[in-house]
PyMOL Python script that loads the backbone (N, CA, C, O; Angstrom):
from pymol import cmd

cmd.read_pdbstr("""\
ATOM      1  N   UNK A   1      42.273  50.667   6.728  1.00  0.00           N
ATOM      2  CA  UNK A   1      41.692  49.418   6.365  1.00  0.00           C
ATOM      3  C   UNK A   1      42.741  48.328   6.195  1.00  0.00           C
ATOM      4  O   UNK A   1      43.944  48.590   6.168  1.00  0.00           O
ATOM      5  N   UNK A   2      42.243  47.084   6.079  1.00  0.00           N
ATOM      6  CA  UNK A   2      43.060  46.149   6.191  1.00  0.00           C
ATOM      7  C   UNK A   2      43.545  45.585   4.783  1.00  0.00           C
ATOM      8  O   UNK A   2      43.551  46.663   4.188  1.00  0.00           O
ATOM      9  N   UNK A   3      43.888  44.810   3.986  1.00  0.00           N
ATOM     10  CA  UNK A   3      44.150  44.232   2.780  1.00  0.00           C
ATOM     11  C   UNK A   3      43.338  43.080   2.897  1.00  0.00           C
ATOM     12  O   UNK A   3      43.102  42.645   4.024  1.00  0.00           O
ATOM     13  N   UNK A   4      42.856  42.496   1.845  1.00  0.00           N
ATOM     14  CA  UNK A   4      42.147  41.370   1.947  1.00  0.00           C
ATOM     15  C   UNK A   4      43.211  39.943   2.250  1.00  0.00           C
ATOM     16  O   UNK A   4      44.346  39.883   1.778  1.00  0.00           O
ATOM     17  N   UNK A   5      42.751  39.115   2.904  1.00  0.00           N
ATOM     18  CA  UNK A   5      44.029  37.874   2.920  1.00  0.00           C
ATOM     19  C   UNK A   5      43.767  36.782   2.266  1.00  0.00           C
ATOM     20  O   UNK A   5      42.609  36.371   2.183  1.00  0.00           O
ATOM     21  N   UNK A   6      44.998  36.025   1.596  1.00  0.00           N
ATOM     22  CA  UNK A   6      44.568  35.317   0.612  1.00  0.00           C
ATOM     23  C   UNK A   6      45.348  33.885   1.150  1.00  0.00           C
ATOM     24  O   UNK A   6      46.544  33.839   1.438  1.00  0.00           O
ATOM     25  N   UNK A   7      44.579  32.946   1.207  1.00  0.00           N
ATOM     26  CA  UNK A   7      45.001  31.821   1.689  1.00  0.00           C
ATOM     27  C   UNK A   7      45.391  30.753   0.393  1.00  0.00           C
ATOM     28  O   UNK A   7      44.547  30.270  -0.362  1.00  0.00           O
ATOM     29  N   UNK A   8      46.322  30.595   0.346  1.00  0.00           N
ATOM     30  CA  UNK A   8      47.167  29.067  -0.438  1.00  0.00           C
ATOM     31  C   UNK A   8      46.756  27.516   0.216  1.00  0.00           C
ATOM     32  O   UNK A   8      47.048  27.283   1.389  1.00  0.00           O
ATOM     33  N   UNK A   9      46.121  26.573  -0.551  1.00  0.00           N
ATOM     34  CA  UNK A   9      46.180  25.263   0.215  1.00  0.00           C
ATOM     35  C   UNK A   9      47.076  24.514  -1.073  1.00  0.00           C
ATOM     36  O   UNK A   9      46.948  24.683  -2.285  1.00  0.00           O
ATOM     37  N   UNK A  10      47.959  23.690  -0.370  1.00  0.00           N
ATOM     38  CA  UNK A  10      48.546  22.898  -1.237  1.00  0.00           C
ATOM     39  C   UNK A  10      48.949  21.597  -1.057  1.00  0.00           C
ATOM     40  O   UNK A  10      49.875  21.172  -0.365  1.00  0.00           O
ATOM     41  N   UNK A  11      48.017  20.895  -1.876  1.00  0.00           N
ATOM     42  CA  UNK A  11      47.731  18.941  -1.582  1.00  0.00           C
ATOM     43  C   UNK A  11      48.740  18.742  -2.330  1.00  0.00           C
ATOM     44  O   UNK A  11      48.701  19.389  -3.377  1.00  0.00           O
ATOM     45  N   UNK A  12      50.065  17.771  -2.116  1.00  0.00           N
ATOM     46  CA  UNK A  12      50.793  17.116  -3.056  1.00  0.00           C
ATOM     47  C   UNK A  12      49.715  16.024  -3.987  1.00  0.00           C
ATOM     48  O   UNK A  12      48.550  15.958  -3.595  1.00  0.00           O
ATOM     49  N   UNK A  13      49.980  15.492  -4.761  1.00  0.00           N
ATOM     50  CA  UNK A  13      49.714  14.900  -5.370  1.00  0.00           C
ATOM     51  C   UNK A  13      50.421  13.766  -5.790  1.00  0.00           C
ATOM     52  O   UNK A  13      51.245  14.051  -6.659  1.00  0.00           O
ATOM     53  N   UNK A  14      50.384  12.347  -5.420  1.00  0.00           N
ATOM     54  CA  UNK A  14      50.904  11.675  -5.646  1.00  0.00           C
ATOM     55  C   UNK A  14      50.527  10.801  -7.052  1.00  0.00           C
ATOM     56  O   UNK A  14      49.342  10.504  -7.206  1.00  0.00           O
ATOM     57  N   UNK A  15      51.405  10.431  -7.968  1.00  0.00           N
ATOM     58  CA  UNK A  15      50.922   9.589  -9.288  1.00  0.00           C
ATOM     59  C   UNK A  15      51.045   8.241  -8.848  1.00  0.00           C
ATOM     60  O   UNK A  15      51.982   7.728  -8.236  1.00  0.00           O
ATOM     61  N   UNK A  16      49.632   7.570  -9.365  1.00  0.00           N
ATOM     62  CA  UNK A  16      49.406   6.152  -9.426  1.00  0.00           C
ATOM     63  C   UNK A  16      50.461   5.339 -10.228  1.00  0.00           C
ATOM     64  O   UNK A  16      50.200   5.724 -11.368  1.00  0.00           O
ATOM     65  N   UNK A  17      51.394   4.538 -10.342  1.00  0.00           N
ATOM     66  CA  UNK A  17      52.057   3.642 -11.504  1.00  0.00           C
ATOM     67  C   UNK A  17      51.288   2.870 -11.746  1.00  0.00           C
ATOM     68  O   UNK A  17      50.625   2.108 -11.042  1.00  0.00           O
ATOM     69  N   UNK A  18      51.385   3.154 -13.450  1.00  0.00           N
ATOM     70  CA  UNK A  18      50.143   2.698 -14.135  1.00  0.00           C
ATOM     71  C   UNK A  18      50.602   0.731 -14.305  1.00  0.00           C
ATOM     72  O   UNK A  18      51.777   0.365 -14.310  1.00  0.00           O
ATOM     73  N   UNK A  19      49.574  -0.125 -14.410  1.00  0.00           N
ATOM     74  CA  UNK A  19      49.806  -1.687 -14.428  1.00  0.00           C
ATOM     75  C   UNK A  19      50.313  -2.006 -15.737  1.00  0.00           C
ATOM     76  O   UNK A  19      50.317  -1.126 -16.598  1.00  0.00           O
ATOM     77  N   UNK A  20      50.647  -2.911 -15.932  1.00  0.00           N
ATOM     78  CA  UNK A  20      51.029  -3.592 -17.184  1.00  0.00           C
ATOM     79  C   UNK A  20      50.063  -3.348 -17.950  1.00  0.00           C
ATOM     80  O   UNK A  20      50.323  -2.497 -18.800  1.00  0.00           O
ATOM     81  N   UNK A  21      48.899  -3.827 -17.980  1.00  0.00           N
ATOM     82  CA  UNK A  21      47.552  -3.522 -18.957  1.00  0.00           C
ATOM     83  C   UNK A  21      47.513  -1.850 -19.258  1.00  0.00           C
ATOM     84  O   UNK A  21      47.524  -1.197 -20.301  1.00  0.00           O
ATOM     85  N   UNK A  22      47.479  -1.605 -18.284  1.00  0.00           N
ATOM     86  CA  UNK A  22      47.754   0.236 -18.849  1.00  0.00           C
ATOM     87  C   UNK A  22      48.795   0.889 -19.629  1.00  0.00           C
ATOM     88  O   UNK A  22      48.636   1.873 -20.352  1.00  0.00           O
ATOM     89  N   UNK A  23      50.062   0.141 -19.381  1.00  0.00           N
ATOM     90  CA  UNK A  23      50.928   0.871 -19.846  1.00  0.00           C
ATOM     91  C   UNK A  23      50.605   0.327 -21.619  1.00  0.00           C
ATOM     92  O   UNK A  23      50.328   1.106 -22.531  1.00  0.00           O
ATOM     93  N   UNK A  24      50.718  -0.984 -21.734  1.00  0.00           N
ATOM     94  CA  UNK A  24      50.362  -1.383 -22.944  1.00  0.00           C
ATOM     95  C   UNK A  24      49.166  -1.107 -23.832  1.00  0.00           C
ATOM     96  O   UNK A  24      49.147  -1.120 -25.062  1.00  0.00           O
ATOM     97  N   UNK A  25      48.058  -0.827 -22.898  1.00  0.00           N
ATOM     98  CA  UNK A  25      46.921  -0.147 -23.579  1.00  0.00           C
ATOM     99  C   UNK A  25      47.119   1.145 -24.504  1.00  0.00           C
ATOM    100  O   UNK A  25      46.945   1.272 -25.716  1.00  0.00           O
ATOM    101  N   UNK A  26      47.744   2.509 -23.063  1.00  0.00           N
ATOM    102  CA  UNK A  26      48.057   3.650 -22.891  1.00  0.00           C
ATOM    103  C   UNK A  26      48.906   3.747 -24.069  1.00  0.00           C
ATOM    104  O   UNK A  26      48.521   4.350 -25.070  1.00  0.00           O
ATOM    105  N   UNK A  27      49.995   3.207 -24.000  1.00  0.00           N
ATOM    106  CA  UNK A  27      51.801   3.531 -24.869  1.00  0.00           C
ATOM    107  C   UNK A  27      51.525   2.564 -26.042  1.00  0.00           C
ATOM    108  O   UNK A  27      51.804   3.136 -27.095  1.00  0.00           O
ATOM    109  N   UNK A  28      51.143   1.490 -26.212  1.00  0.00           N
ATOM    110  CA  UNK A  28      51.300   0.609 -27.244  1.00  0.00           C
ATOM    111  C   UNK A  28      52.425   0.166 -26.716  1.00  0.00           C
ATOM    112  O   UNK A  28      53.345   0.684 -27.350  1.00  0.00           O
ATOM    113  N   UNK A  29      52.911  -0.660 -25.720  1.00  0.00           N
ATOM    114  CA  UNK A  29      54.130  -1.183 -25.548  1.00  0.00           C
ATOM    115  C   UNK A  29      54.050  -2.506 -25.275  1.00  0.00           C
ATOM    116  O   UNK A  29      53.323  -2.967 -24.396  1.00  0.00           O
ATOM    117  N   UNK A  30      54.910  -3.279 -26.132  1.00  0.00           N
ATOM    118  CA  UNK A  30      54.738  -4.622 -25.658  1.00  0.00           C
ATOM    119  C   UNK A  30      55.537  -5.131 -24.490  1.00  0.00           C
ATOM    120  O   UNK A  30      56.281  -4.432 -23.802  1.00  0.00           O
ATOM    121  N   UNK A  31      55.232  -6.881 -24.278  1.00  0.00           N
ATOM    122  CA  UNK A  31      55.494  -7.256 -22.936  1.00  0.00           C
ATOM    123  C   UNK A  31      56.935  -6.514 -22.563  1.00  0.00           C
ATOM    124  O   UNK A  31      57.110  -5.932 -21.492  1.00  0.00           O
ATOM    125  N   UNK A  32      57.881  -6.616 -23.543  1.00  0.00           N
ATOM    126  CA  UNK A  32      59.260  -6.684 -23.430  1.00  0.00           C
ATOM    127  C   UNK A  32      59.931  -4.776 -23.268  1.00  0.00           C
ATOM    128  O   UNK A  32      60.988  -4.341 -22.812  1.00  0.00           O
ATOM    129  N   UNK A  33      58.525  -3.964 -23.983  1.00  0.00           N
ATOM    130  CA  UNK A  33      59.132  -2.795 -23.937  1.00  0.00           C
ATOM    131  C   UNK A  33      58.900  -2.158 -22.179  1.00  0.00           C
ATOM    132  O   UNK A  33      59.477  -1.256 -21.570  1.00  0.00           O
ATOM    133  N   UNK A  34      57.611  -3.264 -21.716  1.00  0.00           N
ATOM    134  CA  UNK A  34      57.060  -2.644 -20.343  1.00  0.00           C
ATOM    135  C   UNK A  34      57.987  -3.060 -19.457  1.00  0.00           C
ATOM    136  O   UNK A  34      57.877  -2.377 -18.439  1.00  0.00           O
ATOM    137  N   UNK A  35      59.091  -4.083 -19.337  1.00  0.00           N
ATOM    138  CA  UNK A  35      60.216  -4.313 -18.563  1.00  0.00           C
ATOM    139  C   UNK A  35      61.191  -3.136 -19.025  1.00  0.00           C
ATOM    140  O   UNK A  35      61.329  -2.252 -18.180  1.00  0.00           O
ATOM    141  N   UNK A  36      61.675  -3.023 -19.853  1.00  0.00           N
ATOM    142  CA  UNK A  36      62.344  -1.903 -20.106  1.00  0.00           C
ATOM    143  C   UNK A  36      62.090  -0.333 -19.565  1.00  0.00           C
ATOM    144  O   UNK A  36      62.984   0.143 -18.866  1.00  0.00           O
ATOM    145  N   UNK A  37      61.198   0.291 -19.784  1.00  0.00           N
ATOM    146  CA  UNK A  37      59.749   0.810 -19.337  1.00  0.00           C
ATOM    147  C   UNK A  37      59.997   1.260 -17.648  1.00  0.00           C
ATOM    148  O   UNK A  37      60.061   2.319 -17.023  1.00  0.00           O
ATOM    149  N   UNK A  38      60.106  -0.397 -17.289  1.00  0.00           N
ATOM    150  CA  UNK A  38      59.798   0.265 -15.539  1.00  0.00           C
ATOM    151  C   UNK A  38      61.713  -0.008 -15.393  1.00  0.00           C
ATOM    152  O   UNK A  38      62.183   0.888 -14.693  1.00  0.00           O
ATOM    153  N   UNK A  39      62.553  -0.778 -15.776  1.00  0.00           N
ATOM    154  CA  UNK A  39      64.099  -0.109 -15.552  1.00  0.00           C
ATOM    155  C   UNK A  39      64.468   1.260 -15.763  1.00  0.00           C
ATOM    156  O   UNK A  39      65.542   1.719 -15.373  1.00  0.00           O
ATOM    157  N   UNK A  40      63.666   1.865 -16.325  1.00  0.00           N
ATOM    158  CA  UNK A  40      63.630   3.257 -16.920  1.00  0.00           C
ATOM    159  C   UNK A  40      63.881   4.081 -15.981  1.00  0.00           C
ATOM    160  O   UNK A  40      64.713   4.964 -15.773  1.00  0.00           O
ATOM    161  N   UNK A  41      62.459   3.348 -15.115  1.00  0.00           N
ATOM    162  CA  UNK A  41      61.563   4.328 -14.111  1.00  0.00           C
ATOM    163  C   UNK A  41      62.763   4.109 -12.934  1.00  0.00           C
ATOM    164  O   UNK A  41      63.135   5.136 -12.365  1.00  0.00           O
ATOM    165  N   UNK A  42      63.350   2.904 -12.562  1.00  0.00           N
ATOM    166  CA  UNK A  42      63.699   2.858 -11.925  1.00  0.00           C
ATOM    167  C   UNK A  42      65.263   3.240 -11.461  1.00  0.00           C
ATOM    168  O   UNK A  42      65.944   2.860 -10.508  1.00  0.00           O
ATOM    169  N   UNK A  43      65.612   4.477 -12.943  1.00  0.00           N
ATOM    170  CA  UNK A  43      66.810   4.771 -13.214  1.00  0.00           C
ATOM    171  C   UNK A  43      68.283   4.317 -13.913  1.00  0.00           C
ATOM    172  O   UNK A  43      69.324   4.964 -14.031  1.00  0.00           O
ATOM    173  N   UNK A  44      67.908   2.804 -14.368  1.00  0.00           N
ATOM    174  CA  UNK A  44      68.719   2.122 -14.751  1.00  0.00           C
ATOM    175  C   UNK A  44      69.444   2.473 -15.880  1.00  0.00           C
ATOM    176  O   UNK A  44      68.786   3.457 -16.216  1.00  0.00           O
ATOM    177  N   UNK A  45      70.377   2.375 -16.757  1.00  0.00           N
ATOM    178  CA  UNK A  45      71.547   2.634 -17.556  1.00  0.00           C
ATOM    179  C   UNK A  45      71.612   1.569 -18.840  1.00  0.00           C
ATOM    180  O   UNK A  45      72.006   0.511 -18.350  1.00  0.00           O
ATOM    181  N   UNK A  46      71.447   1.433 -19.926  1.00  0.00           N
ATOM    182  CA  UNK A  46      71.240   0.934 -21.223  1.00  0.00           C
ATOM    183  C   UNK A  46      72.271  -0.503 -20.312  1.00  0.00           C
ATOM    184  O   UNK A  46      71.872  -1.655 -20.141  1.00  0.00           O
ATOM    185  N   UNK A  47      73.214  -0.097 -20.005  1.00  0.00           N
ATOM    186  CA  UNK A  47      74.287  -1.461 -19.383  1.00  0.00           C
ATOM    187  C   UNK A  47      73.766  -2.581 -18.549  1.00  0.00           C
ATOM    188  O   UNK A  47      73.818  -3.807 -18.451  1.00  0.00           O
ATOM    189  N   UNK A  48      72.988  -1.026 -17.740  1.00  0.00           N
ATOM    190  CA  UNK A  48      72.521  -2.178 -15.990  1.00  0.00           C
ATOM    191  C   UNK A  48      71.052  -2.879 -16.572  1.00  0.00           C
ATOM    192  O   UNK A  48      70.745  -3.918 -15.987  1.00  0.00           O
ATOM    193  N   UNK A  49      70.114  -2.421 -17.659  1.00  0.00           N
ATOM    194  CA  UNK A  49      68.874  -2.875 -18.280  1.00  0.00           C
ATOM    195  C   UNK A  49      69.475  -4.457 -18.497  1.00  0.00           C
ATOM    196  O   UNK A  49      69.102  -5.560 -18.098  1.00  0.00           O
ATOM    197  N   UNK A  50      71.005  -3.811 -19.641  1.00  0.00           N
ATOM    198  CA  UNK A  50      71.040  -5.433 -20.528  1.00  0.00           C
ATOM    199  C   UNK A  50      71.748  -6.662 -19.568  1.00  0.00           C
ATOM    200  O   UNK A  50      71.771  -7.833 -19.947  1.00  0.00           O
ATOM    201  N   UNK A  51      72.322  -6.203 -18.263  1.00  0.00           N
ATOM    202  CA  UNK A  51      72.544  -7.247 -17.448  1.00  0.00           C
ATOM    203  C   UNK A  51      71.184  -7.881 -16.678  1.00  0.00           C
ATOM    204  O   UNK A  51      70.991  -9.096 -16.635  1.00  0.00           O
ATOM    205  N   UNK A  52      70.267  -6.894 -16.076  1.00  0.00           N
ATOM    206  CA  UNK A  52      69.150  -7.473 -15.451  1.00  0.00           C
ATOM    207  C   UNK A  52      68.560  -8.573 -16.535  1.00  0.00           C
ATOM    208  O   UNK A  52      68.405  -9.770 -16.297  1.00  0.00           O
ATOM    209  N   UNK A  53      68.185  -7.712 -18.120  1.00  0.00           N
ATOM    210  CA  UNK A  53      67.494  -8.607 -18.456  1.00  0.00           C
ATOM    211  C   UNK A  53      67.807  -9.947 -19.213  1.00  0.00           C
ATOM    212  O   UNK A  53      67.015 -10.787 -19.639  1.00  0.00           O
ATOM    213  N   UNK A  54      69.513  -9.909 -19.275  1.00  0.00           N
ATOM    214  CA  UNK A  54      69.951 -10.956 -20.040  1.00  0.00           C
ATOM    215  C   UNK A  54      70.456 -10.750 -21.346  1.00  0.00           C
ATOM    216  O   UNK A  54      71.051 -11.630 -21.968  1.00  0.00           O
ATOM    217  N   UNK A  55      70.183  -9.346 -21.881  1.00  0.00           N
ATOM    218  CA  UNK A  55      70.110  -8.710 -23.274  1.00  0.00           C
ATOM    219  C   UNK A  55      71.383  -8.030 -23.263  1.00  0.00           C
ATOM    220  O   UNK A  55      71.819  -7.471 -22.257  1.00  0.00           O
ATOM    221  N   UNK A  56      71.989  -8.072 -24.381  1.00  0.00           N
ATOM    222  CA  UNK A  56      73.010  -6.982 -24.984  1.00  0.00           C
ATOM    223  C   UNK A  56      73.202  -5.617 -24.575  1.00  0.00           C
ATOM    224  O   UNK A  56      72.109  -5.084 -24.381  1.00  0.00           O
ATOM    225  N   UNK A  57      74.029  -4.965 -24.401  1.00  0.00           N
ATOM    226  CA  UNK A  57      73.590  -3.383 -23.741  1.00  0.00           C
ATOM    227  C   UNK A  57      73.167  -2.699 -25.359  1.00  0.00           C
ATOM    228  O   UNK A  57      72.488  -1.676 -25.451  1.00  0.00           O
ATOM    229  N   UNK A  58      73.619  -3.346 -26.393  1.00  0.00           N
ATOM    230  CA  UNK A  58      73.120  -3.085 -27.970  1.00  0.00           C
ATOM    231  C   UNK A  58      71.539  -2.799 -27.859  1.00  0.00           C
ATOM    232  O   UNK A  58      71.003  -1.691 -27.815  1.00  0.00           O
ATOM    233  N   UNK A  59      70.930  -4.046 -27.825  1.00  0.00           N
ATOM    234  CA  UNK A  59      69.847  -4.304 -27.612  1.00  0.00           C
ATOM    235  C   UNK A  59      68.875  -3.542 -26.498  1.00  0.00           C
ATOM    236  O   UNK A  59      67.736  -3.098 -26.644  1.00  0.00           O
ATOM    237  N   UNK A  60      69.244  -3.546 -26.002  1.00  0.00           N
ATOM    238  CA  UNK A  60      69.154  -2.538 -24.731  1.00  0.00           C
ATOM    239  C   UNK A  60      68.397  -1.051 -24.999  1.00  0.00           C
ATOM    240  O   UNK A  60      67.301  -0.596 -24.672  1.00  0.00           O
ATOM    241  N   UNK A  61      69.744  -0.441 -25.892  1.00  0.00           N
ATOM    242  CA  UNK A  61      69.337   0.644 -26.073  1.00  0.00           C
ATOM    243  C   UNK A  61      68.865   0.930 -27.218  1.00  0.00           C
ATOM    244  O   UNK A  61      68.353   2.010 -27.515  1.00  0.00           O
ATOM    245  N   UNK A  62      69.036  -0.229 -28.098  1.00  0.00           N
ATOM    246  CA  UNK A  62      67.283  -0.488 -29.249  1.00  0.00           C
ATOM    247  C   UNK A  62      65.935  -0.462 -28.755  1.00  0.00           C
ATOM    248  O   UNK A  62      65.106   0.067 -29.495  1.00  0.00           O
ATOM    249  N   UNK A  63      65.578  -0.888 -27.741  1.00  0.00           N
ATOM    250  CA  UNK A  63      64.542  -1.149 -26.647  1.00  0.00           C
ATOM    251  C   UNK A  63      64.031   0.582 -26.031  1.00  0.00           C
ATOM    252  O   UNK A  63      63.062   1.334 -26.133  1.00  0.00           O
ATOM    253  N   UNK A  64      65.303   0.558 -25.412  1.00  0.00           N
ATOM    254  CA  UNK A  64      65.045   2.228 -24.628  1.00  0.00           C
ATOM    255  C   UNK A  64      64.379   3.310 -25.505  1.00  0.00           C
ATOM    256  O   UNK A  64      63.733   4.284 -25.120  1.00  0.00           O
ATOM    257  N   UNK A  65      64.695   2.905 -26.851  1.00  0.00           N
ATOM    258  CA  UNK A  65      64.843   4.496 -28.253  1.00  0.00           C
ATOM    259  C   UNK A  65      63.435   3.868 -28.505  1.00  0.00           C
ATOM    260  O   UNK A  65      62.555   4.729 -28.481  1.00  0.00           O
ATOM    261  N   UNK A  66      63.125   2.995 -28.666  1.00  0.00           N
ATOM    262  CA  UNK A  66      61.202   2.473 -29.219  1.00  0.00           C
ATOM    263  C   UNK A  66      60.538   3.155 -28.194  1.00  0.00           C
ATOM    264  O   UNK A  66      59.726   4.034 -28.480  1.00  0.00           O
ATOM    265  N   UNK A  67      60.857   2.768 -26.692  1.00  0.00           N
ATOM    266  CA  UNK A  67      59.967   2.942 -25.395  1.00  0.00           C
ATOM    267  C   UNK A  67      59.939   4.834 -25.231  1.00  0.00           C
ATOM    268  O   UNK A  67      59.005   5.486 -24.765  1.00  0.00           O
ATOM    269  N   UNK A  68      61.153   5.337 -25.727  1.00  0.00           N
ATOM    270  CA  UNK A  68      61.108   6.668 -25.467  1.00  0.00           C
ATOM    271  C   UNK A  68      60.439   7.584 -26.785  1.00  0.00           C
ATOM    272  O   UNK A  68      60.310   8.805 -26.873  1.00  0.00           O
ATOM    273  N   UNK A  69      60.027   6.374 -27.877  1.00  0.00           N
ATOM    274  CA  UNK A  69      59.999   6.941 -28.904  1.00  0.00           C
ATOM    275  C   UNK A  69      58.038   7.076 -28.942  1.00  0.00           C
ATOM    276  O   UNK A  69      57.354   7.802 -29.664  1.00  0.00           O
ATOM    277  N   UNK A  70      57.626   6.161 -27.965  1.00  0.00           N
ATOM    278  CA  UNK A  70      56.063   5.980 -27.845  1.00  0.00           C
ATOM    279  C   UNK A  70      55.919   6.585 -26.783  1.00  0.00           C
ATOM    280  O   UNK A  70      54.799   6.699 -26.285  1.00  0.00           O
TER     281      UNK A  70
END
""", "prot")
cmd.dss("prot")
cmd.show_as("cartoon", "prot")
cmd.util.cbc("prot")
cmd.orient("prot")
């Protein structure tokens, strides 16, 4: 006799990035934590955040510790 055969299907799944209204709904994050938020996403460094956004790299990573903290 034969073994029964067992077939695997496997859909990746891609995640939606959620909008500003979501993230702030979702996280409780305000305007300033959702810029921070998507530098995050986008790999950035407490340094490279506080040059994009104009902010202190201090400040910066006051920002990062709230956003990682919600």
């Amino acid at each position: 006799g034969r073994d029964p055969a067992v077939l695997v299907t496997i859909t990746p799944r891609v995640a939606k990035a959620l909008d500003d209204a979501e993230l702030a709904e979702k996280f409780d994050l305000t305007p300033r934590e959702i810029e921070i938020a998507r530098c995050l996403a986008a790999g950035l460094q407490n340094k490279e955040i506080g040059a994009r956004l104009g902010i202190s790299t201090f400040t910066a990573r006051n920002h990062v510790e709230k956003v990682l903290g919600k």
